[in-house]
N, C-alpha and C positions, 0 to 999 in steps of 0.2 A: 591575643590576636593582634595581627600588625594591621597598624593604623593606616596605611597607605601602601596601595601594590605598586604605587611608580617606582621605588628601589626595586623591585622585586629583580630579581638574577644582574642585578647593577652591582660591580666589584669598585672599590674606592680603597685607593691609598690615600691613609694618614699619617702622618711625618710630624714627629714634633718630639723633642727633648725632653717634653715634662711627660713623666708617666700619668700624673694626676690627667692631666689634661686627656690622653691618650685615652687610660681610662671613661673618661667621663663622653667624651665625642663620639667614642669608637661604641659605648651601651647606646647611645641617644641615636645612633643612624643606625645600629643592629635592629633596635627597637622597629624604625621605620622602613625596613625592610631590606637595609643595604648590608653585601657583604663587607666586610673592612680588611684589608691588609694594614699592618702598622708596620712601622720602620722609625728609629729611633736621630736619623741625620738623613741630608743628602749623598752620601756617600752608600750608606744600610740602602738606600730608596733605590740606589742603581743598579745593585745585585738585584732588588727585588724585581725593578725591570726588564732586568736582563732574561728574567724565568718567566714573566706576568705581563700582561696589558691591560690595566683598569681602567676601568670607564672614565675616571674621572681623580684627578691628583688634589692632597689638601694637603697644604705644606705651612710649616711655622719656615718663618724669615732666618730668624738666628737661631742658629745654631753650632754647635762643634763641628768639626771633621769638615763637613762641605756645608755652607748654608741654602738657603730656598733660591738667593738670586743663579748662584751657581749649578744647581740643581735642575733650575726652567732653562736656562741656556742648554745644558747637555742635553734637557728633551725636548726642547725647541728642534738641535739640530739632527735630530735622529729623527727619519723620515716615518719608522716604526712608531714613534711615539708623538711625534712633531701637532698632532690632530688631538691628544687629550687635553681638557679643558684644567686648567689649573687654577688653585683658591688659595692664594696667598691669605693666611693669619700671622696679625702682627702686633705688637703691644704699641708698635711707633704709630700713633694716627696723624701726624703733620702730613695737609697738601705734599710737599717735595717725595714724602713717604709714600702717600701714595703712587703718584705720580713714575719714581722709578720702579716700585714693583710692576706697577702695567706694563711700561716700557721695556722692563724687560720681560714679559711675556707670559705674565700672570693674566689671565681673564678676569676674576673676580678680588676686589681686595681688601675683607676685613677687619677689624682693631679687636683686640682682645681688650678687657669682656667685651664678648658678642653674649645674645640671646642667642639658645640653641634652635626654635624657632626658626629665626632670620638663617640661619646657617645651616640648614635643611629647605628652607625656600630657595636660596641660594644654587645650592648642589641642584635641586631637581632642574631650575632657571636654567642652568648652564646645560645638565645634561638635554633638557628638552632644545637646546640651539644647537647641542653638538647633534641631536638626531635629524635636525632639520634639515643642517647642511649635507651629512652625510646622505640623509632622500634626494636630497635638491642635486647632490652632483649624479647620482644614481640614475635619478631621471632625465638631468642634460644627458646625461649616454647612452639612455637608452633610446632618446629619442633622435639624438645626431649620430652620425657614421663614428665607429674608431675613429684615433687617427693615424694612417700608415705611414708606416718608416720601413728601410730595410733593416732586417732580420738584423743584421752582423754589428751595428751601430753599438759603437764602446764609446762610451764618456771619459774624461780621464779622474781623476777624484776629486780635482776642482773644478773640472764642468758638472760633477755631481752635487756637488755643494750648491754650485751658482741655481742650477734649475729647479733646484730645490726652496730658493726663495725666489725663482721667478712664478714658480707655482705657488705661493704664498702671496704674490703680487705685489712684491716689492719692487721698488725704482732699480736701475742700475744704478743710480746716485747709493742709495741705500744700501746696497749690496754690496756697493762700492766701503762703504764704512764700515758695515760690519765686519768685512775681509779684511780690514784696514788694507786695502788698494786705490789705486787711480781707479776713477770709472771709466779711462779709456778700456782699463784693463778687463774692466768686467764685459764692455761692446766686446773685446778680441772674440772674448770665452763665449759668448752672446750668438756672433756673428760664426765661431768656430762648429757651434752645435745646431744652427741652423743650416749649413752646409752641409755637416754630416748627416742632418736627419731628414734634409729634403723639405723641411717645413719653412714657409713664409715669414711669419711673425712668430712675435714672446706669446702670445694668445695660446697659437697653436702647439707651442712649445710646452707650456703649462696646462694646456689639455692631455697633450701626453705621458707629463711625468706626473699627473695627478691617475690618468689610466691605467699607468704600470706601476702604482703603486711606491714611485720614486718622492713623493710629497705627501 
């Protein structure tokens, strides 16, 4: 009998190079009700992407072929995936350790040995924020108007990118770096897609591309 029906129809990618580990993580969250996908690199994890969307990502840091850091950037920027919650595990526990896993865009970030425990509290923690947010914007929509643009509105691939962390709520300063750009350049792209789509402010912009599903 499973211990807890909060996994229950919840899919989770495991990522990690050590079979052992793979094994041992992937019995301990089947037990508690979660399905597991595994994938052996970040590289293995982005085929498995490309077919899948799981609730919830658990990735070892190092690895061969593509590691965790490289890994959360590519789903960072994919607006399909950009919303799964990630759990970096890592044998490195030094502050600076932790520190750039967050920053680059890990949510949660473990040291191996973990208690399996702690790492099941974890997973439900994060999926229970990611259900929140996903009510909370559910409900902003359904209780305010869309927001209208005309129909015909093309982005170019870099005003897709840009709205894609304006919907995320980053600065254009920020935006600015991650593009490695001027942040005049990012007001251009800014100023370029609020012209095209009739809308006043980044607010209303990032309402939109979170509506249609662009963020």
């Amino acid at each position: 009998m499973k211990e807890n029906s909060v996994g229950d129809h919840k899919r989770l990618l495991l990522i990690d190079d050590d079979p052992n580990l793979i094994l041992l993580v992937k019995d301990y969250l089947e037990f508690r009700g979660y399905e597991v996908v595994t994938a052996e690199n970040g590289q293995e994890a982005l085929e498995v992407l490309q077919k899948d969307t799981p609730d919830m990502i658990i990735c070892d840091v190092m690895m061969p072929q593509m590691d965790g850091y490289s890994l959360v950037e590519h789903v960072r920027k994919d607006p399909r995936t950009s919303w799964i919650p990630v759990l970096f595990l890592s044998a490195k526990g030094q502050s600076q350790d932790r520190v750039k896993g967050l920053n680059t865009g890990a949510d949660v970030y473990m040291v191996k040995p973990f208690e399996p425990e702690e790492l099941v509290a974890q997973v439900e923690s994060s999926l229970k924020q990611a259900s929140r947010l996903i009510q909370r914007q559910e409900k902003g929509s359904d209780s305010a108007p869309k927001i209208q643009v005309p129909f015909d509105v093309e982005l170019t691939p870099t005003e897709l990118r840009v709205v894609q962390y304006v919907a995320r709520g980053m600065a254009n300063r920020e935006i600015a770096e991650e593009l490695n750009v001027s942040q005049r350049t990012i007001e251009s792209h800014v100023s370029n897609m609020l012209g095209k789509t009739g809308l006043h402010n980044r607010t209303e912009l990032a309402r939109w591309a979170i509506e249609n599903s662009m963020a």
